[in-house]
N, C-alpha and C positions, 0 to 999 in steps of 0.2 A: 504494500500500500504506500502511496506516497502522501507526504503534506507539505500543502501549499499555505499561505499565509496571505491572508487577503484582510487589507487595514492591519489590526492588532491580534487578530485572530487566526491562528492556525486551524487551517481547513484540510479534513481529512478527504482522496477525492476516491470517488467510486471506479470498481471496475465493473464492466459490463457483461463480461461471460455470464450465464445461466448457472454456473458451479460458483458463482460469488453473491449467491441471492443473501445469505443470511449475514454476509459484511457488508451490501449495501442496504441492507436493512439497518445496521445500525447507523452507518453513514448517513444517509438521509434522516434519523430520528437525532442524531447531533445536528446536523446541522440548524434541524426546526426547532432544539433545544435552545442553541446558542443563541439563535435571534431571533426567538419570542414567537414569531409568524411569520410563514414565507407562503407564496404560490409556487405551483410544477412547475412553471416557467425556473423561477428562481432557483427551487432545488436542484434544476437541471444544471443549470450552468455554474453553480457556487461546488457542486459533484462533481461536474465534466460526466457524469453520466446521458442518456440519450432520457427524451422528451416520453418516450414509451414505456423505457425500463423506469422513471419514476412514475408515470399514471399508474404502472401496474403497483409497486411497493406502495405507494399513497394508498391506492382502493384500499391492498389488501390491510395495511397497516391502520386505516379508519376502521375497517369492517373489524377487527379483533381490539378495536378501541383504546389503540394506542397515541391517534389522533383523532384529534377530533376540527370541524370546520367552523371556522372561524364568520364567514361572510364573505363579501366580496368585497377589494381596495380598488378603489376609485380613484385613478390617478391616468390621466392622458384619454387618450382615444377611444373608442369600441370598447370590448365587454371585457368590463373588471376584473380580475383572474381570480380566481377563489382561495381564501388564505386558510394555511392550516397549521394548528399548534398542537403540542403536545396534550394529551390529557390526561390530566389531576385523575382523574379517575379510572386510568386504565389499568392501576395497579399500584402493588405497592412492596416495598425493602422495610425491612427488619432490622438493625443493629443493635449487637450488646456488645460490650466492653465490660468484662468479666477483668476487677484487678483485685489488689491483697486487701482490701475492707470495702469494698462495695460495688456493686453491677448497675451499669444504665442500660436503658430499654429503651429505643425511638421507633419510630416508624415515619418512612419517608414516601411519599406519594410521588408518583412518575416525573413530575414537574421537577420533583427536590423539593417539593416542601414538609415543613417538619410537621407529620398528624397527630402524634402520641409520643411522649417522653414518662419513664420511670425509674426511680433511682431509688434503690434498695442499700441499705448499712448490709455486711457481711461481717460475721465475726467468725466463720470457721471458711476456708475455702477448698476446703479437698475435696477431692470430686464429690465424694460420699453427698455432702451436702449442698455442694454449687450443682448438681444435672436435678433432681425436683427442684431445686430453682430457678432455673433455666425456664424449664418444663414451663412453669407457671406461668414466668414473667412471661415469654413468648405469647403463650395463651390467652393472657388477660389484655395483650399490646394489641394482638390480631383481631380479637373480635372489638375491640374498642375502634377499628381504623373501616372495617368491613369492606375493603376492595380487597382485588385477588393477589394474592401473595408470591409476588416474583423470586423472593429467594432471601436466603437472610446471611450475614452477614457476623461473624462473632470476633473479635480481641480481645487476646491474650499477652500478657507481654513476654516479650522473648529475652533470650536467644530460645531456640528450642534446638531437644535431640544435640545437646553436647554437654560432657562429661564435667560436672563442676563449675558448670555457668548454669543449669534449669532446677529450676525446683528447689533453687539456694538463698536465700538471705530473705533481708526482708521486703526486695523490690520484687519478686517472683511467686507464682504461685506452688504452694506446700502437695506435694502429693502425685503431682500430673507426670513426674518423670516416669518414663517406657509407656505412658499411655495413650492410646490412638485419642486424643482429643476430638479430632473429628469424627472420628465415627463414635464415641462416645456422646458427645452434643446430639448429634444426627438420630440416633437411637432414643434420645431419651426426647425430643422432640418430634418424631416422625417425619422429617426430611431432609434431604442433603440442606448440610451447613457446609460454608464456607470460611475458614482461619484464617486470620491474617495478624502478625504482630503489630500492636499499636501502632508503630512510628510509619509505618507502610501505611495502614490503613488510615490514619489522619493525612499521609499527601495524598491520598485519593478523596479525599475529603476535599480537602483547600482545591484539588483540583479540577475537579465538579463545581463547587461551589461558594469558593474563596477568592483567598490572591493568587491561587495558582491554575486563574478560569481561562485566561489566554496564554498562557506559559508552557511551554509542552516540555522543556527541561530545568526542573530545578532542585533542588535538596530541602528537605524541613527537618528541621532539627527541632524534637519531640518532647516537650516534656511531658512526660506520666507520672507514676511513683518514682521510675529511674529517668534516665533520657536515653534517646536514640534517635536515628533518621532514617528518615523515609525519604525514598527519591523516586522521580518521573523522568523517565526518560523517553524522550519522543512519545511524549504525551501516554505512556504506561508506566505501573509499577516495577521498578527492579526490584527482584528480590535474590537475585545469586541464585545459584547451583541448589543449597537446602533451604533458601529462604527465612534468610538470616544477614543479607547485606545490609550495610548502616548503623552494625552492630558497636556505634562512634561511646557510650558508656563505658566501654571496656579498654579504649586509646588512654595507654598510659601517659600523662600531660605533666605528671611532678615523678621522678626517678626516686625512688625507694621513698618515697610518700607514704601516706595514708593509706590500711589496708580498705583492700575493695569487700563490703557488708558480703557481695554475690559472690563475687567468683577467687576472692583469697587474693590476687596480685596485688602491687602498690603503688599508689599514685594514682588508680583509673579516673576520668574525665566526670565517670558516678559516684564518686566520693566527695565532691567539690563545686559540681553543677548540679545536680539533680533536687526535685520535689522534697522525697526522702532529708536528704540530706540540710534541708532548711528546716522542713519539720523537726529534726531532729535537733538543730539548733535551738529553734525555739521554744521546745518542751525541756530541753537546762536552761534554759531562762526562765522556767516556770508556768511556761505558754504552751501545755499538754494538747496534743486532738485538735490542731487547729485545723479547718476548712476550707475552703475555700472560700468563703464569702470573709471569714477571720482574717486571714490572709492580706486580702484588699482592705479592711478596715486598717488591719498595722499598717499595711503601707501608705495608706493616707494620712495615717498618723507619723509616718516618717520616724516609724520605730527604728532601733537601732540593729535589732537583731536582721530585720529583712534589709536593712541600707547595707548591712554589712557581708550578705549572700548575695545582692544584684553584684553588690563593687566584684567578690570575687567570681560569681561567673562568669560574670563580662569579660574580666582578665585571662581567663580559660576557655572561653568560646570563641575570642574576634581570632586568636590562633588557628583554633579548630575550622573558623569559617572560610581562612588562608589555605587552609592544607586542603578541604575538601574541593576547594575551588582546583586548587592545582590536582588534584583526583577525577573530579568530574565533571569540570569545565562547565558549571550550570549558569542559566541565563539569571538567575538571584537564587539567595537562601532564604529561606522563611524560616520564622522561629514559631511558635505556637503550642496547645496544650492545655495542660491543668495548671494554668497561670491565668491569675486575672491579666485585662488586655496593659492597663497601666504597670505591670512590673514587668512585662516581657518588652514593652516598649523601653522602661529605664534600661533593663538589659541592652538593649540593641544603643540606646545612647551613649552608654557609659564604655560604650566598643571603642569608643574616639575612634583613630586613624587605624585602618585594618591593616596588617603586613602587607605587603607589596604580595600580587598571584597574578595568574595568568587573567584575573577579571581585575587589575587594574588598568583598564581602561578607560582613554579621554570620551572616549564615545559609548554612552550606557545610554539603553535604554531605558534601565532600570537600576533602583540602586541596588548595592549590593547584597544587603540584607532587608528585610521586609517580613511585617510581622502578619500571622494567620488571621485570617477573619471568621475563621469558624467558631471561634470562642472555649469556653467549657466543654462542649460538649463533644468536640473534634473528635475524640477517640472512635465513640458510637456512631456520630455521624457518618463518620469513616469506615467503620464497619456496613453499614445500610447503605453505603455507596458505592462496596464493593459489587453487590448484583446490581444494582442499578446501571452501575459501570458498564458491565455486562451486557446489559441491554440497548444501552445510549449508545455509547462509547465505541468505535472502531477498533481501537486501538489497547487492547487487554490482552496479554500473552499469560495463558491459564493453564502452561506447562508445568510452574513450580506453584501456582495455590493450594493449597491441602484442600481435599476434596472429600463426599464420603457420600457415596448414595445407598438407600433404602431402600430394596427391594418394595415392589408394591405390588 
């Protein structure tokens, strides 16, 4: 597939063989994604597909009520072309975000928009007691939203399937090591689920439906309980070889440093930048179980303990934002997460001047760094936007996703 770039917007273009019906099915649903409403005409040529092979995907794509018809636009000569947008109703994505004290629940309607959010406290997380939980939340999300259920979406945080980094400390879930998680989910909710590590599944978020909406290659560096990053590449998720790329928590940044809580080395990048690790500041300061909404109130307060976790992230990350750039040469970074929007912004301020990398460039389009628009809720969202992805989306390489179907 190729992508062209038309204004600020990478356009993915259709190909026309009969054996690429189900890519340009998604191609033509991006692109009446992207801009809200378009006529055949338009879809035709913004695809470079033929004027026939869209009437046929439009019928079919209205008729299974994936679009829906708009009216006719009224602009110039003879008869109006008839405009057609995605529809809110033709279906609907699932996410949960399963981390070490608590699971969110969204549901996301075809457009992207958000119909159902739930957020459950957890105080035990091994399987034993997070799959009837699961069970539930799903249950009680799906009939609250009542359209047909394109597919769902789960995070977990990773690394996963390696020896002394899963199922270790306290940024990791207790119990899940050798466990097919997928097919485990799958089972105890009756359909293929889809896995994806937090920091992946939040840049498929931002880039759906963030700052990373016209960006087809950038990096987000994730906060969760730990950090990590998720990247897009040519407008898909990378995920390496096991699905563990981005694994940037575990880049040792101070030499015989601080031991890492997860995986025992010293100095990791998750000892010194991460959620955790501020939390953890703050409850010896006597500020136990703070929040996220606690969080944004100290820092409005220009508390000491959070002034004094943005100073040293920042000092740890504008490095980290150098070397990944010289890694994977991304058109910006995004930062985002379980960070209110004003502490991830002083993060990015307090970066002052970045090391010199192959994106110091006089000519950006964009700045270097840039922070997520998804807010709180990234993680989940991210996960409910993995099928979605799927379905919109052109451009999903679903060789390395964990996968798990249920016979039926």
């Amino acid at each position: 597939m190729t992508i062209h770039t038309i204004g600020t917007h990478p356009v993915a273009i259709g190909k026309n063989p009969e054996r690429s019906r189900d890519h340009n099915r998604r191609v033509v649903l991006d692109v009446v994604r992207r801009h809200g409403s378009l006529g055949r005409a338009h879809i035709a040529k913004l695809t470079r597909l033929t004027p026939q092979a869209v009437a046929n995907i439009v019928d079919e794509l209205a008729s299974e009520g994936l679009l829906m018809e708009m009216g006719r636009l009224r602009s110039g000569r003879g008869q109006p072309p008839v405009q057609f947008a995605v529809n809110p109703e033709g279906g609907a994505t699932i996410g949960v975000e399963i981390a070490t004290d608590h699971m969110v629940t969204v549901a996301l309607d075809l457009s992207g928009k958000l119909r159902a959010r739930r957020i459950v406290s957890l105080r035990d997380a091994t399987p034993e007691h997070i799959l009837p939980a699961f069970a539930d939340e799903l249950s009680t999300v799906s009939r609250s939203v009542g359209a047909k259920l394109l597919g769902t979406g789960v995070v977990m945080p990773g690394p996963f399937g390696i020896d002394g980094m899963t199922s270790v400390g306290p940024t990791t879930l207790p119990g899940w090591a050798g466990l097919d998680a997928a097919q485990s989910l799958s089972e105890a909710c009756g359909h293929t689920v889809l896995i994806e590590n937090d920091a992946t599944a939040a840049a498929v978020g931002e880039r759906l439906f963030g700052a990373g909406l016209a960006i087809s290659n950038f990096g987000m560096i994730y906060f969760g309980v730990g950090i990590g990053l998720g990247i897009i590449q040519d407008g898909a998720p990378y995920r390496g070889a096991f699905g563990n790329a981005g694994e940037i928590g575990h880049v040792t940044v101070v030499p015989k440093g601080k031991p890492c809580p997860s995986c025992g080395q010293l100095g990791c990048l998750e000892g010194y930048a991460s959620v955790y690790v501020l939390k953890e500041k703050l409850s010896c300061a006597g500020l136990p179980d703070c929040g996220f909404s606690d969080i944004e109130k100290l820092h409005a307060e220009r508390h000491p303990v959070i002034e004094e976790w943005i100073d040293e992230a920042a000092t740890y990350l504008g490095p980290m934002v150098a070397m990944l750039e010289n890694i994977l040469d991304p058109q910006t970074v995004i930062l985002g997460g379980a960070l209110p929007d004003a502490v991830i912004g002083d993060i990015i301020g307090r970066m002052g001047n970045l090391p010199t990398s192959v994106a110091s460039r006089r000519q950006r389009d964009l700045p270097r760094v840039l922070r997520g628009q998804t807010g709180q809720l990234t993680a989940a969202l991210g996960a409910a936007a993995l099928p979605l992805f799927d379905v919109v989306t052109p451009k999903l390489e679903t060789s390395h996703a964990v996968l798990a179907d249920i016979p039926t």
